[in-house]
C-alpha positions as CSV (number, residue, x, y, z in Angstrom):
1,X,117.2,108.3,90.9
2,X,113.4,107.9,90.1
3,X,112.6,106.4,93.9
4,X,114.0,109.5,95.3
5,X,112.5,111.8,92.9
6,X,108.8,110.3,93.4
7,X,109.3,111.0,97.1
8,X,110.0,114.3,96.4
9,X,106.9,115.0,94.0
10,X,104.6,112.9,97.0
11,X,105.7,115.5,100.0
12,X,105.2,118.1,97.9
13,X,101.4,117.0,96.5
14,X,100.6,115.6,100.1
15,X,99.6,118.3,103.1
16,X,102.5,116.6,105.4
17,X,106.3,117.3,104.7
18,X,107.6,114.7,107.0
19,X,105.9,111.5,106.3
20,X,104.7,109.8,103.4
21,X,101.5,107.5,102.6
22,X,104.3,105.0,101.4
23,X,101.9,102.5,99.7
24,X,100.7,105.0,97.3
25,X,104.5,105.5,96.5
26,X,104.7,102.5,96.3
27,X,102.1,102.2,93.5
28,X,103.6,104.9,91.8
29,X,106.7,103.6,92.0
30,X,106.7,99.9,90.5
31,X,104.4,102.2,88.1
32,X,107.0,103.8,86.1
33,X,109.5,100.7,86.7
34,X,107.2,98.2,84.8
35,X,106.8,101.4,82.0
36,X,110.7,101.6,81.7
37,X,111.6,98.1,81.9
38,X,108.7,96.1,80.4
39,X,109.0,98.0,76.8
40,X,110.6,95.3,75.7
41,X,108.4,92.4,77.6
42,X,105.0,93.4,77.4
43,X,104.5,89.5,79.0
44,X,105.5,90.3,82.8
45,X,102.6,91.0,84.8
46,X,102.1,92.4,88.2
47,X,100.6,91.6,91.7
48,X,100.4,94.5,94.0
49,X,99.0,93.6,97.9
50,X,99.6,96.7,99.7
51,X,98.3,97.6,102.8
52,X,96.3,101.0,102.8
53,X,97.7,104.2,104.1
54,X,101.0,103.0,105.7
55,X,103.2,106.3,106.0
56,X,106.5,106.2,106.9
57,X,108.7,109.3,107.5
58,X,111.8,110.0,105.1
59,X,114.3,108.2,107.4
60,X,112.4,104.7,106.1
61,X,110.9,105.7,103.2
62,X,113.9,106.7,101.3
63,X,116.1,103.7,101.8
64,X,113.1,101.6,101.5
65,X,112.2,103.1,98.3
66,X,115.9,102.3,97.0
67,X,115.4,98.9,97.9
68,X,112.6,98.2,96.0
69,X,113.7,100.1,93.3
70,X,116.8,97.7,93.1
71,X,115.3,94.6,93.8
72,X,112.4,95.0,91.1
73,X,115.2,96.2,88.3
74,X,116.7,93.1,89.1
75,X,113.7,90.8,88.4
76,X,113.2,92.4,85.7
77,X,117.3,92.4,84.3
78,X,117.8,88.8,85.1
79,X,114.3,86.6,86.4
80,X,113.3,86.8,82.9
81,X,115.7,85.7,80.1
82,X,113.4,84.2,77.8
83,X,110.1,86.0,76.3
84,X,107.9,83.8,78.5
85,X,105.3,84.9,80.9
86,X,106.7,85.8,84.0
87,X,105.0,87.6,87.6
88,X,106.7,90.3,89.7
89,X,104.6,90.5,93.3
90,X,104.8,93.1,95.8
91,X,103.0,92.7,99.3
92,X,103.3,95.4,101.8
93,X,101.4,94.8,105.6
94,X,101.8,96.2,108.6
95,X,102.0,92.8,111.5
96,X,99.8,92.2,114.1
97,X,101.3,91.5,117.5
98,X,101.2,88.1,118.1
99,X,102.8,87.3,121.2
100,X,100.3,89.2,122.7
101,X,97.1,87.8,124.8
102,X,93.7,89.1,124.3
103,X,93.6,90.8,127.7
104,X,96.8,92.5,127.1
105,X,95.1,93.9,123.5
106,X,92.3,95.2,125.0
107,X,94.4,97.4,128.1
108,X,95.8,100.7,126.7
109,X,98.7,100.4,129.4
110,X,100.5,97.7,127.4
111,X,100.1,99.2,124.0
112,X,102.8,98.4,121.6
113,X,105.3,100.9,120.9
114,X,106.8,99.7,117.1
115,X,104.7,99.0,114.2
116,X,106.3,95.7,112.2
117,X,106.5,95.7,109.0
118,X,106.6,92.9,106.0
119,X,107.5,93.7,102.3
120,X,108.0,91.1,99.9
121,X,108.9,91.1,96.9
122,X,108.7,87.7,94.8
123,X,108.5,86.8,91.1
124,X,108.6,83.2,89.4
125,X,111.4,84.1,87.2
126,X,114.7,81.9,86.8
127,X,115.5,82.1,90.6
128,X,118.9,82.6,91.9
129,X,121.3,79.9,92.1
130,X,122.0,78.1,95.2
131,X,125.8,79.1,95.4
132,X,125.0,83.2,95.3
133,X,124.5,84.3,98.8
134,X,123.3,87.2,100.0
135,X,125.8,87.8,103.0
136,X,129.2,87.9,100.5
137,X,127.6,89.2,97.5
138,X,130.3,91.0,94.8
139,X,127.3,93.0,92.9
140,X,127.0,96.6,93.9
141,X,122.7,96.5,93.8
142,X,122.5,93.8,95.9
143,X,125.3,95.5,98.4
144,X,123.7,98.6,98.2
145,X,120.0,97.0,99.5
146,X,121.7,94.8,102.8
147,X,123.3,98.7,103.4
148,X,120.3,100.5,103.4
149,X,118.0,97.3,104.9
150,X,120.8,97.6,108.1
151,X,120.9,100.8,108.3
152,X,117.1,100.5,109.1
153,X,117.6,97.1,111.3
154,X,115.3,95.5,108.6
155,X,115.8,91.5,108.3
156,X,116.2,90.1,104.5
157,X,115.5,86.6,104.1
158,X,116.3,85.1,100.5
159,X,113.5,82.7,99.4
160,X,113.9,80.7,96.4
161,X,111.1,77.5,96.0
162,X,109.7,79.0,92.7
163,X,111.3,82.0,91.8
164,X,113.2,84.4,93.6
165,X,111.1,86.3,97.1
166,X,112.7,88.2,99.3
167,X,111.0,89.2,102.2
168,X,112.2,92.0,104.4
169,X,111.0,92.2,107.9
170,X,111.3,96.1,109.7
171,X,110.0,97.8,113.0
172,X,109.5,101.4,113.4
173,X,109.0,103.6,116.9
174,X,105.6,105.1,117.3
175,X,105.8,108.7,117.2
176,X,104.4,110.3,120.2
């Protein structure tokens, strides 16, 4: 599977072996999807908003990477049936703490202990129809991405005004 296999070949190039700068995998990633898939559709573009040097360790970047690797085949299978112009956009950030006042930012006593996460991945393809729903899906890809987004206690909310976006929310412990 060409997610796993570009986490391999990042560990290996990067001087850590037990996190990875996930955005550049990212890059990499959607990279050789649009080359495999858009040989045929040369009129799908891409937007790519990822936040700089966000590393995850293998136990989120793996599944994560699976997840994206789904969801993007999928825009690409079925968003697009007709030669027309189409987008596929990926945003990556990491959340600020909202809830929190200004005094509380500033003392290191009440420092937060998970980083939140948004990923989103959108295109303005076909859209899904109103009667598929995520929960009591029957298609394996789509099975396999709520496994692997519960297995990391990730949200996934299923957008669809213009397009299809899903946007998957995710915390992670500092390591200390």
């Amino acid at each position: 599977m060409l997610s796993i296999t570009l986490i391999h070949e990042e560990l290996y190039e990067g001087e850590e072996t037990d996190s990875l700068n996930f955005s550049e995998y990212l890059e990499r990633l959607v990279d050789n999807l649009f080359q495999t898939y858009r040989s045929g559709n040369t009129s799908i573009s891409l937007n790519m908003d990822l936040e700089e040097n966000i590393f995850f360790n293998m136990d989120i970047a793996v599944p994560l990477g699976i997840v994206v690797n789904e969801l993007i085949s999928n825009s690409f299978k079925h968003a697009f049936p007709d030669p027309d112009k189409g987008t596929i956009q990926i945003k990556l950030f990491k959340e600020e703490n909202a809830c929190r006042t200004d005094k509380e930012l500033k003392s290191k006593a009440n420092i937060n202990e998970n980083k939140n996460f948004t990923l989103i991945l959108s295109d303005n393809g076909v859209g899904i129809p109103e009667t598929f729903k995520l929960e009591h899906s029957d298609t394996l890809g789509i099975q396999l991405v709520t496994t692997l987004l519960e297995q990391l206690d990730a949200s996934l909310e299923l957008k669809r005004d213009s397009g299809t976006e899903f946007v998957i929310k995710f915390s992670i412990p500092d390591r200390k």
